[in-house]
C-alpha positions as CSV (number, residue, x, y, z in Angstrom):
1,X,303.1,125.9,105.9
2,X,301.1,126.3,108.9
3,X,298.8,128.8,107.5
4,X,295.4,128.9,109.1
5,X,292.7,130.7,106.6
6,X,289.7,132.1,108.8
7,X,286.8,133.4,107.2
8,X,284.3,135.3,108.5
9,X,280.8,136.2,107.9
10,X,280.2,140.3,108.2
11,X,276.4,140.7,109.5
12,X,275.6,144.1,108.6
13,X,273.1,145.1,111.5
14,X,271.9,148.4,110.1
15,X,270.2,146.7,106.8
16,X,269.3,143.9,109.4
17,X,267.5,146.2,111.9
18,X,265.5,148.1,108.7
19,X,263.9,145.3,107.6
20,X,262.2,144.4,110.9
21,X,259.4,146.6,112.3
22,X,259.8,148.5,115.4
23,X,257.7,146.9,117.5
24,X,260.2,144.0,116.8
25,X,263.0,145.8,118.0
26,X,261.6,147.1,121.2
27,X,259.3,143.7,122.2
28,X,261.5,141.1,120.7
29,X,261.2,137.7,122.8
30,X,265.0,137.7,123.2
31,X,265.3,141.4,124.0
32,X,266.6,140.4,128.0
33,X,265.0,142.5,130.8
34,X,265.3,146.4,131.3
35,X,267.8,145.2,133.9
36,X,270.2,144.1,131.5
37,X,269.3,147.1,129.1
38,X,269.2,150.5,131.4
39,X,270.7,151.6,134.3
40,X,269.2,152.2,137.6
41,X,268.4,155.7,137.2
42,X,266.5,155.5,133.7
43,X,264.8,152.1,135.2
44,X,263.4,154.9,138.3
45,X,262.4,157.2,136.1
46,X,260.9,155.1,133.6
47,X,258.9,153.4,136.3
48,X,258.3,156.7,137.8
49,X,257.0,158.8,135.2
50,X,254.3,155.4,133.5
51,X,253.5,154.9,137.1
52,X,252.4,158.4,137.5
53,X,250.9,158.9,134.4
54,X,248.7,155.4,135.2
55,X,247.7,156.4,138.5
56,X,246.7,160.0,137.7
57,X,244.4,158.5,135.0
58,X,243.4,156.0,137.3
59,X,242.2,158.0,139.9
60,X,240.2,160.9,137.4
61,X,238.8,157.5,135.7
62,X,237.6,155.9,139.2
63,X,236.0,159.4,140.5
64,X,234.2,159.8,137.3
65,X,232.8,155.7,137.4
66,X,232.1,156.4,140.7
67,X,229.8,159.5,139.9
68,X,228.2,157.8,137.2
69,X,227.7,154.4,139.3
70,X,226.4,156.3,141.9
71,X,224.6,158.9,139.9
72,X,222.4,156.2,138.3
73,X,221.5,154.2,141.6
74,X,220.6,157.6,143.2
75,X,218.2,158.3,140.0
76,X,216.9,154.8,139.5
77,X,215.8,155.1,143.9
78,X,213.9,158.4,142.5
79,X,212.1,156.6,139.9
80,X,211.6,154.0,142.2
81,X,210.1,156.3,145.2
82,X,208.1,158.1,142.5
83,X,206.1,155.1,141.0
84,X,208.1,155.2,137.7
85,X,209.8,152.0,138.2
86,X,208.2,148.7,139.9
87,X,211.0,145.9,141.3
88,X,209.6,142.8,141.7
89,X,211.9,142.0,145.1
90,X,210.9,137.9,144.7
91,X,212.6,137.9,141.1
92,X,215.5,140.0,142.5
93,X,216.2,137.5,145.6
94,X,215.1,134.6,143.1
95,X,218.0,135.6,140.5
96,X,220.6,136.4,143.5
97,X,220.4,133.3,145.3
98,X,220.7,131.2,141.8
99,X,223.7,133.6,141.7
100,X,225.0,132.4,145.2
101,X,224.7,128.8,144.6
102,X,226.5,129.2,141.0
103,X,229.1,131.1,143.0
104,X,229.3,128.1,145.6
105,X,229.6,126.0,142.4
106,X,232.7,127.5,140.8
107,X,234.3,128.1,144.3
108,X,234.7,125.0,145.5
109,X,237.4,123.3,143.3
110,X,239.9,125.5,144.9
111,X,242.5,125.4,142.0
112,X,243.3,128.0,139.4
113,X,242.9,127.2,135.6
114,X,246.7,126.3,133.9
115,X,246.2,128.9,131.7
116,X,246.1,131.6,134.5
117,X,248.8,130.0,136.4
118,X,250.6,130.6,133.4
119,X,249.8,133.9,133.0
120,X,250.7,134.5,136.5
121,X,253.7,132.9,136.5
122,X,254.7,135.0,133.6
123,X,253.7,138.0,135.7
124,X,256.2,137.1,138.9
125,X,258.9,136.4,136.5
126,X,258.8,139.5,134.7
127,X,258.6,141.4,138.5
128,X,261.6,139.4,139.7
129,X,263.3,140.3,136.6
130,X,262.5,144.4,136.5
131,X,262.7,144.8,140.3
132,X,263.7,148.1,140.5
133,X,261.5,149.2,137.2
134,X,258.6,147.8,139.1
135,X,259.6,149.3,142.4
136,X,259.2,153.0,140.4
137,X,256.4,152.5,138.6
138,X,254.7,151.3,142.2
139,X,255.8,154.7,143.9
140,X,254.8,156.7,140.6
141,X,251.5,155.0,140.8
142,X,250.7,156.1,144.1
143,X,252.2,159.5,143.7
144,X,249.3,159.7,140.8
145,X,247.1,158.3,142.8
146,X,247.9,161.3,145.4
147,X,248.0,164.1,142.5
């Protein structure tokens, strides 16, 4: 008499989780911070190892720009003290203070765009959120940086 029928729908996750593509599973918009997901120690070494690998690149990246930028100002003062290449200095200083004044221009509102306070906005909340992920990837990248 008192009989209470429960039914229940079965969600079968493995044919679920096939039909969606991984980059689904891993960035999903619901997929909670690596907080929630990994311990501390994987979060370290996570952070660790990208940071290293960022800052290692980073650094070979930046002393090979560096050569180049400074490789082709060195050459283009050769051509210069040679006679190869001609500056006209009053078009230089014309173009650079039209530059100034556009700078002067944009400057003076003072107030960032919405859609970059959005997009830093997102940025702190994802920090506060992977703290300790952050915190390793910040040491890896200066251990790179070092290496």
């Amino acid at each position: 008499a008192g009989a209470k029928d429960d039914t229940f729908n079965v969600l079968d996750l493995a044919e679920y989780t096939k039909n969606r593509p991984w980059w689904r599973k891993i960035f999903a918009p619901n997929s909670g911070s690596s907080a929630e997901k990994y311990n501390v120690a994987t979060q370290l070494v996570i952070g660790g190892v990208t940071g290293w690998c960022t800052g290692f690149i980073f650094q070979k990246v930046g002393k090979l720009a560096a050569t180049a930028v400074g490789g082709g100002f060195f050459l283009l003062q050769i051509a210069n003290h040679t006679g190869y290449i001609k500056v006209d200095w009053n078009l230089v200083q014309r173009d650079v203070n039209k530059a100034k004044q556009q700078l002067k221009f944009h400057s003076s509102g003072n107030t960032m765009p919405p859609e970059v306070k959005s997009r830093a906005d997102e940025v702190i909340i994802f920090l506060k959120k992977n703290v300790i992920l952050t915190g390793g990837f910040a040491g890896g990248f200066l251990l790179g940086m070092a290496s």
